[in-house]
C-alpha positions in Angstrom: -65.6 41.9 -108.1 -66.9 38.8 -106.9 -68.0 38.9 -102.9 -66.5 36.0 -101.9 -67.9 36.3 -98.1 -70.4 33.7 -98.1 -68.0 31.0 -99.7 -65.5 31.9 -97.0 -68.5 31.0 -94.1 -69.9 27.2 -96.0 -66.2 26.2 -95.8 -65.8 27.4 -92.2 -69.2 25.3 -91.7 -67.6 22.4 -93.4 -64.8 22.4 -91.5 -66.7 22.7 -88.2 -68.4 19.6 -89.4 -66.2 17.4 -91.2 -62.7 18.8 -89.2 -63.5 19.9 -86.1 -60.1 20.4 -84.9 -59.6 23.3 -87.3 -63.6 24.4 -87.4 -62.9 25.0 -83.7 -59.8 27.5 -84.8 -61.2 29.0 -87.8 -64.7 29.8 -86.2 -62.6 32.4 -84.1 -60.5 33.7 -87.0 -61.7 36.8 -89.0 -61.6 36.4 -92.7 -61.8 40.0 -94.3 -60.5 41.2 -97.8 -57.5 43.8 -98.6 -57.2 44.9 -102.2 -53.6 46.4 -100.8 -52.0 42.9 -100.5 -51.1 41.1 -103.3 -52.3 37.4 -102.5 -53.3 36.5 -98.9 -51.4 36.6 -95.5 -51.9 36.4 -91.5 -50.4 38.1 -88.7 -51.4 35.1 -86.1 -54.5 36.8 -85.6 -56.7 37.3 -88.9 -56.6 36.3 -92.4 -56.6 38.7 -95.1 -57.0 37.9 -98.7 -57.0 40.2 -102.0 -60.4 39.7 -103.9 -58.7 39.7 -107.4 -56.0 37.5 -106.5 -58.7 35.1 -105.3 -61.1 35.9 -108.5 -57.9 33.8 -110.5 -58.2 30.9 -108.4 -60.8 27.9 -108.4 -62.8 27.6 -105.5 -60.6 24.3 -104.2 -57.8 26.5 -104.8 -58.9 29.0 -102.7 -60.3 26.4 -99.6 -56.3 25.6 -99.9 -55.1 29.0 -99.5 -57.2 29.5 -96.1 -56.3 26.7 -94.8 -52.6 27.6 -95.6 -53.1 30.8 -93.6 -55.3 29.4 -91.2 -52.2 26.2 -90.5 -50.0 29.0 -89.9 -51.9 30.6 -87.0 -52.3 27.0 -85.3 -48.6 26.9 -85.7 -48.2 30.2 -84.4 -45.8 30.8 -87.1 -45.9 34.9 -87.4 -45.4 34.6 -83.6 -42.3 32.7 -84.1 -40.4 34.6 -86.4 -38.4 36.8 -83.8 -35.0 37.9 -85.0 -35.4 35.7 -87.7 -35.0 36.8 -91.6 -38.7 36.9 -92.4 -38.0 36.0 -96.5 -36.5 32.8 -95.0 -38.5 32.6 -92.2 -41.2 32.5 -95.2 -39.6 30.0 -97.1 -39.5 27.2 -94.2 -42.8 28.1 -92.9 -44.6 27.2 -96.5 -42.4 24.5 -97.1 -44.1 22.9 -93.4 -47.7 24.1 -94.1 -47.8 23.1 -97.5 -46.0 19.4 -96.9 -49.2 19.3 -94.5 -51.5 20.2 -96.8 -50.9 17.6 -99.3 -50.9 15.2 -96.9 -54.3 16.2 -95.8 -55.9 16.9 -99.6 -56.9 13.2 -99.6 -58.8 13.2 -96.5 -60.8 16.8 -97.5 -62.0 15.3 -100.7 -63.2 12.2 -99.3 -65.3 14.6 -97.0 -66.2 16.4 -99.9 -64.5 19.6 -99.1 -63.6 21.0 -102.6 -59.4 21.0 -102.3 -56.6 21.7 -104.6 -53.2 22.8 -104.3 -52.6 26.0 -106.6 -50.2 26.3 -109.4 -48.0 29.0 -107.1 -46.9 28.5 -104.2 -43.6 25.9 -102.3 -43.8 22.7 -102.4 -40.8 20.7 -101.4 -39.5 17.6 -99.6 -38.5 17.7 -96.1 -37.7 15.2 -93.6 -40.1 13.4 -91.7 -40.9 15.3 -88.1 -38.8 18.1 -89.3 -39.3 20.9 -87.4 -40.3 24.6 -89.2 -36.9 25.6 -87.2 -34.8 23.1 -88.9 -36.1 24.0 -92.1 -35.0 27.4 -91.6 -31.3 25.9 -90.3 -31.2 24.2 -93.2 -32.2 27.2 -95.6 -30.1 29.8 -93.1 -26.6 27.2 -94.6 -27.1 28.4 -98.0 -28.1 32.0 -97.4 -27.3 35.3 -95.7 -29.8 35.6 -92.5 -29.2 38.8 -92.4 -29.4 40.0 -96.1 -32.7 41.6 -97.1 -32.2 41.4 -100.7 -32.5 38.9 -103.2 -32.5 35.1 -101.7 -31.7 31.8 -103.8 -33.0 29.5 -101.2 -31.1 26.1 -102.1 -33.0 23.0 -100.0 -31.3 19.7 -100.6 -33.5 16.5 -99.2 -32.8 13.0 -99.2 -29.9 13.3 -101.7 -32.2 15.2 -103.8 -30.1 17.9 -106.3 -31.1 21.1 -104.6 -34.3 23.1 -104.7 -33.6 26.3 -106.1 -36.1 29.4 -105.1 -35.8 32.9 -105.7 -37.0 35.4 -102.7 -37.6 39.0 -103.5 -39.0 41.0 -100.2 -41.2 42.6 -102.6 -42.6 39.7 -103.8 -45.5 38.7 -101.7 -44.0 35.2 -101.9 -45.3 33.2 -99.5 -47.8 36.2 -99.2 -45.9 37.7 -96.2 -47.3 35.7 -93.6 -44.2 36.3 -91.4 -44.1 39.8 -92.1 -47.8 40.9 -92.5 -48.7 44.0 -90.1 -50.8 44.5 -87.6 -54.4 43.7 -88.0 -57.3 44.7 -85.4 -58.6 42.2 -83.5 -58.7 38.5 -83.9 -57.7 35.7 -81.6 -55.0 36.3 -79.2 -51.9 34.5 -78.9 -52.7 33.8 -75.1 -56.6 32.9 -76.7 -54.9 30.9 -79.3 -52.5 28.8 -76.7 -55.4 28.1 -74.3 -57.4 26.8 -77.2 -54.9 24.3 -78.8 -54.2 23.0 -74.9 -57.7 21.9 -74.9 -58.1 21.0 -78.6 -54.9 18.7 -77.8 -56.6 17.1 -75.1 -59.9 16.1 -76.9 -60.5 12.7 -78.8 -61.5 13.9 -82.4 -62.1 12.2 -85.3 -59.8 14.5 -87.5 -56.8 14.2 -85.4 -53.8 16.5 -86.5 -51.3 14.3 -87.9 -48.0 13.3 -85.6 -45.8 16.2 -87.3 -48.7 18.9 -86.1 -49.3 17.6 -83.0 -45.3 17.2 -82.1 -44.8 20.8 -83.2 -47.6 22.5 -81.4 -47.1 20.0 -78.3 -43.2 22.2 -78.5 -45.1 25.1 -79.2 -47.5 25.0 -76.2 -43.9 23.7 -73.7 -42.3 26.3 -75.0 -44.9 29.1 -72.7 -44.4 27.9 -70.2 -40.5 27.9 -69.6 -39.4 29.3 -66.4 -37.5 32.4 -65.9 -33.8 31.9 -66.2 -32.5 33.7 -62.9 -35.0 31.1 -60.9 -33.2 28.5 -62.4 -29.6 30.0 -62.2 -30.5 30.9 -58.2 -32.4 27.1 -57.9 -29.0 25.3 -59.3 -26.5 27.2 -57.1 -29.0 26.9 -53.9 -28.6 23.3 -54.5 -24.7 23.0 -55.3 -23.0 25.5 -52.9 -22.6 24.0 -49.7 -23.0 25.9 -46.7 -19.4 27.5 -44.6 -20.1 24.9 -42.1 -20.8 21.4 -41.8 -22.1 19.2 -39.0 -19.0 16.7 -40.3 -16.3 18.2 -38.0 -17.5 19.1 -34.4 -15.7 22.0 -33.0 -13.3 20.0 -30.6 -14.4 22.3 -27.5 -17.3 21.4 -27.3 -17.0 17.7 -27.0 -17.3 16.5 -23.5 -20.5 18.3 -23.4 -22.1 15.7 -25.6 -23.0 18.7 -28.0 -22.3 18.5 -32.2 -21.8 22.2 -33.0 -21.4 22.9 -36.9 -17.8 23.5 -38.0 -16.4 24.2 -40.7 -16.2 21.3 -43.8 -13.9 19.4 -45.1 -14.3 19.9 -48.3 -14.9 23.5 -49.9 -17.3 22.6 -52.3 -18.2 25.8 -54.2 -18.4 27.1 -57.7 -15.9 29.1 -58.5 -16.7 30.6 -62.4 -20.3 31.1 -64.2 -19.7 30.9 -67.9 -21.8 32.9 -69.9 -21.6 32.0 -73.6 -23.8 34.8 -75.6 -25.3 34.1 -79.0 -23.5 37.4 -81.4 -24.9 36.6 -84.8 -27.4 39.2 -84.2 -30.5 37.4 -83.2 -29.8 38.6 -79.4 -29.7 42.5 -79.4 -27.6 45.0 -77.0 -30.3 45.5 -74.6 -31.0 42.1 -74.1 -27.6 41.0 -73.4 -26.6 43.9 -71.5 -30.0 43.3 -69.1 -28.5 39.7 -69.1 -25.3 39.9 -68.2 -25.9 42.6 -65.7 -28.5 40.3 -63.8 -26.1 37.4 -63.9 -23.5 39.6 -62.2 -25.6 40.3 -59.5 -26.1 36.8 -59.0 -22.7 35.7 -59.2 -21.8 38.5 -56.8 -24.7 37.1 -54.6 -22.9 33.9 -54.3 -19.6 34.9 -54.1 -18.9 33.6 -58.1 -17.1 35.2 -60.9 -18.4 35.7 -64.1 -16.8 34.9 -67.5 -18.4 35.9 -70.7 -17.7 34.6 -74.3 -19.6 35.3 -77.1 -20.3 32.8 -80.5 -21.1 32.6 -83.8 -19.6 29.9 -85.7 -17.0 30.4 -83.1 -16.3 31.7 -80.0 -14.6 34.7 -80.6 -14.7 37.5 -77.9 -13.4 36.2 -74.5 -13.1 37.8 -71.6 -12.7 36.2 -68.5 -13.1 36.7 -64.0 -15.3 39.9 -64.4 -15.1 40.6 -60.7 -16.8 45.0 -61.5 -20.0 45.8 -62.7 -18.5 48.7 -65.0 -16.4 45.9 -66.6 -19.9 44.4 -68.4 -19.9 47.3 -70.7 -16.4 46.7 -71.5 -16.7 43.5 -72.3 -19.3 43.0 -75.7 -18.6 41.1 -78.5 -16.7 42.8 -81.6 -17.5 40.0 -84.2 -20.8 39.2 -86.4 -21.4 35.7 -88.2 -23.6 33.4 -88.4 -25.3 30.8 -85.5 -23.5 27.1 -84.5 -23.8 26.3 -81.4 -21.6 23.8 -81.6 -18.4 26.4 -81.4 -18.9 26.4 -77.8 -18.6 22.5 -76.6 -15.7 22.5 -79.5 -13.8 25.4 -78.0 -14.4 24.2 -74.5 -12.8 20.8 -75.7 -9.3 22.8 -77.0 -9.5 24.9 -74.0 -9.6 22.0 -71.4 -12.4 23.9 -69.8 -15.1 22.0 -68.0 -17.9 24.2 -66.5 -19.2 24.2 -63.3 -22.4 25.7 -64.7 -22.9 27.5 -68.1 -25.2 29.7 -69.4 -26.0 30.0 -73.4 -28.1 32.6 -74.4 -29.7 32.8 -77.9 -32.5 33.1 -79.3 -32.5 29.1 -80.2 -32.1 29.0 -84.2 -28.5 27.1 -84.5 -27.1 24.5 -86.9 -28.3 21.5 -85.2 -26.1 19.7 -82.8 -22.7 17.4 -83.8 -22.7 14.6 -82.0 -18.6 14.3 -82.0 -18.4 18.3 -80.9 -21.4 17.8 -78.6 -20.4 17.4 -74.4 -23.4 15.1 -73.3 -21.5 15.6 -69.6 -22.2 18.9 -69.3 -26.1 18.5 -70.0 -27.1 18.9 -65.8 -24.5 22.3 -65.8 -26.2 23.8 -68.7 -29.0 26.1 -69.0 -30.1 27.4 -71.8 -31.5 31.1 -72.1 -34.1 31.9 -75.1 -35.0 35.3 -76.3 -37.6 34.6 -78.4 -40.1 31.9 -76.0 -42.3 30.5 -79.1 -39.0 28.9 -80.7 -38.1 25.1 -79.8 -36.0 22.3 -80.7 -35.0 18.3 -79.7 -31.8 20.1 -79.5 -33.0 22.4 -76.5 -33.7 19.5 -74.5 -30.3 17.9 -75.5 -28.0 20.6 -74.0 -29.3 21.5 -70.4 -32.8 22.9 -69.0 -34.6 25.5 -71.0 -35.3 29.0 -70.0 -36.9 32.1 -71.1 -34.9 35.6 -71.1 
């Protein structure tokens, strides 16, 4: 078999000179073979490739297939699966790299990088700036999330008839980037952040193009969200007026020139935190039993009661003023489907309900907002609570401030 070691190092050195951008990545990336994996994968740290799958491939082809893995890793892909159906997850994630890739073949060639695109592989429309979580949305509509057995993947684009794919979990088809194991070593995903925040910030010649750097630019916001119950505590600091008010003197006191707080006019408190909970199975038990026992702490702290609903395609399980901490464990959800967060402003319509503040935990992959179900109102009483903190979305921004579990 064919040591294909010192290929693998001239196109890391022609990257480094002719694309900086990703010579600066793939320098710190660890390209090793694995005769136990059928093509080549990553787990966000290394890349490992099987020597006989590569032996069938021209050396252009195989340039493309690095730079496959190695787009995955800048866009943190394997890190972003979460509870996400990795076959799917698969799907989308080649359909985004390899939509890059072709776009980029022109500009390798002309720097006389060798660079084909291989006769296996995805390659299918999508819509421009399209995130690699609205791919999967958009894949999740004709499939079974949860189903780990055979997937037709059907991906209509721009009236298109649509793209039929076949997905066997034992088919290493995308090469299991999404679901490869754990590899030794490698960059970090703390290493990895850090060096794409200053790769962003530097002036090169091989700029990524306006999809990459919009996706990574969510990427790198999405670390840094705050903690949830900062936010929940920082809102209701700032909306709950204090007992008394220095609006109504206490009369007593008024031929001694004093003001002496009493008590307001108006008792402007919130009465009810809702708690709307993501239960297509993306959030598990423990998480939203950690969750809903710290928010009844805090709406116990500030004198609030707590209703919970939880949502799939609709809200289904509703239980409302849960005043006793052994009432939590009561209250979980007894329905499964699938993820649209658009249940909740479309319930809250029927119901006549409007919020004083509202808390939506999932793990952010949701059809993507209606505009006529959407409440644009209830934006500044919204935050939104994310389980999985590498996922993002124009929607996020859309429906109140973004938080991390």
């Amino acid at each position: 078999m064919k040591d294909f070691q010192q290929e693998i190092s001239t196109f890391k050195l022609m990257l480094v000179g002719s694309m900086p951008f990703y010579g600066e990545v793939i320098l710190r990336v660890p390209i090793t073979e694995d005769i136990h994996i059928p093509t080549a994968c990553t787990n966000g740290r290394i890349i490992k490739y099987n020597p006989r799958f590569f032996g069938g491939l021209d050396r252009g082809e195989r340039f493309f297939v690095i730079m496959h893995e190695l787009m995955h890793i800048i866009l943190m892909h394997p890190y972003r699966l979460g509870n996400k159906n990795p076959a799917l997850w698969n799907v989308a994630s080649d359909i985004v790299v390899n939509k890059l890739l072709d776009d980029m073949t022109k500009t390798m060639l002309k720097k006389g990088i060798p660079f084909q695109r291989p006769s296996d592989g995805i390659f299918q429309k999508m819509y421009w700036m399209e995130s690699t979580e609205q791919v999967y949305a958009r894949i999740c509509e004709n499939n079974n999330e949860k189903d780990e057995s055979i997937y037709l993947v059907l991906y209509p684009v721009y009236g298109d008839s649509p793209a039929k794919i076949i997905v066997r979990p034992d088919l290493d088809y995308p090469s299991g980037e999404a679901s490869a194991g754990s590899f030794d070593g490698g960059i970090s995903q703390k290493e990895l952040g850090a060096l794409l925040g200053e790769l962003m910030k530097k002036n090169y010649s091989d700029s990524p193009s306006a999809e990459i750097v919009r996706e990574l630019k969510d990427i790198l916001k999405a670390g840094k969200r705050k903690d949830w119950q900062k936010v929940l505590r920082n809102y209701l600091y700032e909306n709950i007026s204090d007992e008394t008010s220095y609006a109504t003197p206490e009369r007593k006191y008024l031929h001694m020139d004093m003001i002496i707080p009493g008590y307001s006019l108006t008792a402007e408190r919130i009465e009810e935190i809702w708690a709307f909970v993501d239960c297509s199975g993306s959030v598990s038990s423990e998480e939203m039993k950690e969750f809903l026992f710290h928010l009844y702490h805090i709406t116990s702290e500030f004198k609030c009661v707590m209703n919970i609903c939880y949502w799939d395609t609709s809200v289904t399980d509703i239980y409302l003023k849960i005043r006793k901490k052994e009432n939590i464990l009561k209250s979980l959800p007894k329905h499964s489907g699938g993820t649209d967060v658009n249940c909740i402003y479309k319930w809250l319509r029927e119901n006549r309900i409007t919020p004083d503040v509202m808390m939506i935990l999932t793990d952010g992959y949701f059809s993507e907002l209606n505009d006529k179900a959407f409440i644009p109102s209830l934006k500044k009483k919204t935050i939104l609570v994310l389980n999985n903190q590498n996922v993002n979305s124009p929607d996020f921004r859309r429906i109140g401030q973004i938080t991390r579990l």
